[in-house]
C-alpha positions in Angstrom: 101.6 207.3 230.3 99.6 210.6 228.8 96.1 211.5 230.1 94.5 211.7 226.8 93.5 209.5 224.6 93.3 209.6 220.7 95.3 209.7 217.4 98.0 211.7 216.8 97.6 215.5 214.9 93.7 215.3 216.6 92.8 217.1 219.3 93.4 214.5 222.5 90.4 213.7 224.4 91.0 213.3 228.3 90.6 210.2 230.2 88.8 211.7 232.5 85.9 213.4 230.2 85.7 210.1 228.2 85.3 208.1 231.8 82.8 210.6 232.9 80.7 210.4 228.9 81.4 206.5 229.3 79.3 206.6 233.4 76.9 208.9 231.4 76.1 206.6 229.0 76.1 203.7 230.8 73.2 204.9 233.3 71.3 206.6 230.3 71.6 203.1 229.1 69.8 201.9 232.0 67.5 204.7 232.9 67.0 206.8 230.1 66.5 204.6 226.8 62.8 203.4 227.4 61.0 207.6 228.2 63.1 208.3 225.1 61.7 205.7 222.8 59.4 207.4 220.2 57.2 204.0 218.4 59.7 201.3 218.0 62.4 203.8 217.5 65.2 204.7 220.9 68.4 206.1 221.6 71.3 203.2 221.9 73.4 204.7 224.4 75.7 202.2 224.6 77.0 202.1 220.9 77.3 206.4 221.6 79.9 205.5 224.2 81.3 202.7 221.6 81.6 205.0 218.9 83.4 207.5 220.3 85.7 205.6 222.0 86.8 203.4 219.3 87.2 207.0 217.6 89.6 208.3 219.9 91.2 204.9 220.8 91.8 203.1 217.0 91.3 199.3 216.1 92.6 197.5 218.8 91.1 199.2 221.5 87.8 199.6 220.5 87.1 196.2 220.0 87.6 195.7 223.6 86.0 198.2 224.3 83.1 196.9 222.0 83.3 193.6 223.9 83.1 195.2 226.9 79.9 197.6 226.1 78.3 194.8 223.9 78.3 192.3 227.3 76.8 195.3 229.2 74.2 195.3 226.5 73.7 191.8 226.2 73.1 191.7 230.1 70.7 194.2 229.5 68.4 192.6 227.2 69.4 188.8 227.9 67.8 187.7 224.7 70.8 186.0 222.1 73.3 186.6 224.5 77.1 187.0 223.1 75.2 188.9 219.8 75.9 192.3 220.9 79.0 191.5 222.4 79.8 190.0 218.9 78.8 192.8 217.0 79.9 195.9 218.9 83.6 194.5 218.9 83.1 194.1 215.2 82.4 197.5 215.1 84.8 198.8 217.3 87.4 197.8 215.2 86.1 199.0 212.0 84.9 202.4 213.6 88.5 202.4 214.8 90.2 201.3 211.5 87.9 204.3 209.9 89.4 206.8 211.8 92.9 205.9 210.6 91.4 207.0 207.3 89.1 209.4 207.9 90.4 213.0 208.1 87.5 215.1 208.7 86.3 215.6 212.5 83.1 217.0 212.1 79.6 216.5 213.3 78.4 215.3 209.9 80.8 212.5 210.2 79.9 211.8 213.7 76.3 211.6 212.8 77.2 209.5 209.7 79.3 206.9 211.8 77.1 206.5 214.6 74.3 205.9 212.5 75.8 203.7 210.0 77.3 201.8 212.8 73.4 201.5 214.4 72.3 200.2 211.3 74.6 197.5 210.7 74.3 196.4 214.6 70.3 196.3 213.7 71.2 194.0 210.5 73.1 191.8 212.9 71.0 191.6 215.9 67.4 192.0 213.9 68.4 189.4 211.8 69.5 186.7 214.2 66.4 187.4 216.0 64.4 186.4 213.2 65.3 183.5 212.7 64.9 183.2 209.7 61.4 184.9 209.0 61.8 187.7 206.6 58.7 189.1 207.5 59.7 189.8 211.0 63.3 191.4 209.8 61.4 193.4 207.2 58.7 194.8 209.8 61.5 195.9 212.7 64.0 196.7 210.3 62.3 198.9 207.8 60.1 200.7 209.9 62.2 200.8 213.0 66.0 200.9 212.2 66.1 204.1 210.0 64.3 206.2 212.5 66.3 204.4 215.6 69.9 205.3 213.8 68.6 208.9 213.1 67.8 209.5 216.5 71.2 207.6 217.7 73.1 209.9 216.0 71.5 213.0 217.0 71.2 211.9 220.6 75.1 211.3 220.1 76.2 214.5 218.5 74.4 216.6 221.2 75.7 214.1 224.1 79.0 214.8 222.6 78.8 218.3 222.1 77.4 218.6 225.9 79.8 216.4 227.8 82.5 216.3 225.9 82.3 219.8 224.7 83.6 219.6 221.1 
């Protein structure tokens, strides 16, 4: 068993700093999202740590690992539980998958990735929440989702570049 984690030909990213990001995370999760929120818009912490470590760990792995983080979310929030469970193994998988096809390892993808992946977890969760009503997708996805994926990312990148120090 190696130390490190991560795809072949990148450079390997240790158990140990990834556990340590992952505690990070978790208690920003907890403590830090809500002073961070600017309007509607926050940091998702959770799907930083999910991102990441579906990066480093392909498919198969980062849907559990989605699982995993999206039950810690879900018990967080408590409303439509199972959603984000549902939709951060979804896109641990295909963050995963991407990475088996993505060559480039810079921050420009990072920030693409984590905020595409925020996005499509807004369509998902917004739009369950609805129920229905387009006028209550519209409002918190229009005016809220944009800014809160911008944000995610950045937050992300500069977590990344702090902890992990790459």
């Amino acid at each position: 068993m190696t130390d490190s984690i991560g795809p072949t030909g990148a450079q390997p990213l240790s158990r140990q700093r990834y556990a340590t990001f992952l505690a990070f995370c978790l208690l920003a999760a907890i403590v830090l999202e809500d002073p961070l929120a600017i309007g509607g818009a926050r940091p998702d912490f959770v799907l930083i740590a999910l991102t990441y470590g579906a990066l480093a760990w392909q498919a198969q792995a980062g849907a559990l690992l989605g699982f995993a983080l999206g039950l810690f979310r879900d018990a967080l929030v408590l409303s439509h539980f199972g959603l984000h469970a549902l939709g951060m193994t979804v896109l641990g998988y295909g963050l995963g998958k991407s990475r088996e096809t993505l060559y480039l390892t810079t921050r420009g993808v990072d920030l693409a990735l984590i905020a595409g992946a925020k996005l499509v977890l807004d369509v998902l969760i917004l739009g369950a929440a609805a129920s229905g009503t387009w006028e209550a997708f519209e409002t918190r996805f229009f005016w809220e989702s944009p800014l809160s994926a911008a944000y995610t990312a950045l937050v992300g990148v500069l977590c990344k570049r702090l902890l992990l120090g790459r």
